[in-house]
N, C-alpha and C positions, 0 to 999 in steps of 0.2 A: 246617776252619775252626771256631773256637771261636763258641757261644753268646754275641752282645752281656752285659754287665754290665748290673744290672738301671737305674742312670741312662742308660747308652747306649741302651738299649731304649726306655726313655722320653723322650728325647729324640728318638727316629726318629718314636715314634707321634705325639710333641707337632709337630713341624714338618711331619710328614705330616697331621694332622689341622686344625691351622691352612690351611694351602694347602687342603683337604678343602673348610672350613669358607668361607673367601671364595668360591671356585669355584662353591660353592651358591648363596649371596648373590647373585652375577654373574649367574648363570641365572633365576634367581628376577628378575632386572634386566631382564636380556635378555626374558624372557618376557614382562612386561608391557610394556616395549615394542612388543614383536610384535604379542603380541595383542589389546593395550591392556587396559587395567585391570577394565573389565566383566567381560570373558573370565573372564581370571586369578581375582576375585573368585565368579563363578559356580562353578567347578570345580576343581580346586585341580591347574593342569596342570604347575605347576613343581616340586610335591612329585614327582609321577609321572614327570616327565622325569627327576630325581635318580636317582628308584629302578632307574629301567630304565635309565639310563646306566650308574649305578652298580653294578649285578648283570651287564651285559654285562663291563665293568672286571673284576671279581672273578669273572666265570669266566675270562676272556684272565690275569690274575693267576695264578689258582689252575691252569690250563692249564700257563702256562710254569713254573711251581715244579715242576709234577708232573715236568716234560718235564726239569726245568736244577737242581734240587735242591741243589746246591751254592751257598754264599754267598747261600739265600735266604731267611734267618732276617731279612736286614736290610728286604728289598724286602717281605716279609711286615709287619714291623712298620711301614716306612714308608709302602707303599702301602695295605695291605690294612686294618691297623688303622687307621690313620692320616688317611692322603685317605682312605679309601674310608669309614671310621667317620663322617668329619669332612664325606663329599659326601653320600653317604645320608642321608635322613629317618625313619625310621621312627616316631621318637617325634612329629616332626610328621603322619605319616601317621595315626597312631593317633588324635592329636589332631583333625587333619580329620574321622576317618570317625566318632569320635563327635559332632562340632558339625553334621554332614549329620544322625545319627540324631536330634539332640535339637531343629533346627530341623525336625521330619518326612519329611523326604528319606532316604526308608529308600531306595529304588529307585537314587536318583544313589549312595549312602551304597555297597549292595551293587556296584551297577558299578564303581564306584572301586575295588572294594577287589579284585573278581575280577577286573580290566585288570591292575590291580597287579600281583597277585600270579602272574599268567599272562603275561603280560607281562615282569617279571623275570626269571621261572624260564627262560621261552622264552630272552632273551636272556644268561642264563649258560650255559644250554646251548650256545648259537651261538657263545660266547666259547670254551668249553670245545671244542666242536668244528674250530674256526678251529685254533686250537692243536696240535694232533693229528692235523691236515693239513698245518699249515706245517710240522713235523718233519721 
């Protein structure tokens, strides 16, 4: 199977990243609903839920491309770039963990950032390994 054209390509990450982009939105809804708005406002648990959603997503992703390799040029660019560019936060993460450092919350600032990122990795892994078992 041939490589998408460089507008078909663009047009998987744009519709994949659109859908991405509400899904966040939704969650970020969903969450202060939940755990009402103080919560949410204290810690910033909807960025975090993204990220760790979203890096479970992208190792079960990157799992089955390893595993199905064929015709996954498209599900790469729609899902992986796409949703997953468009449900991740990073830039909001980064954004957080500097307004935790600059209001003096180094200590929440550090947790946030070592959940995160221990947290993600953990749950790409468990994506990656889910994957590799279902085979």
């Amino acid at each position: 199977m041939s490589l998408p054209s460089p507008l078909s390509a663009s047009l998987y990450v744009a519709c994949g990243g659109g859908v991405g982009a509400v899904l966040r939105y939704q969650l970020g809804r969903f969450l202060t609903h939940w755990l009402g708005s103080s919560v949410v406002m204290a810690f910033p648990w909807a960025t975090l839920a993204a990220n760790v959603i979203g890096s479970m997503a992208m190792g079960l992703l990157a799992g089955w491309l390893a595993r199905h390799g064929q015709g996954g040029e498209q599900a790469r660019l729609l899902i992986g770039v796409g949703l997953l560019g468009g449900f991740t936060t990073f830039s909001s993460f980064s954004l957080e963990m500097m307004l935790l450092i600059e209001r003096g919350q180094g200590l929440m600032a550090f947790t946030y950032g070592a959940v995160s990122l221990l947290a993600g990795l953990t749950a790409l892994y468990i994506g990656l390994i889910v994957m590799r078992v279902a085979g």
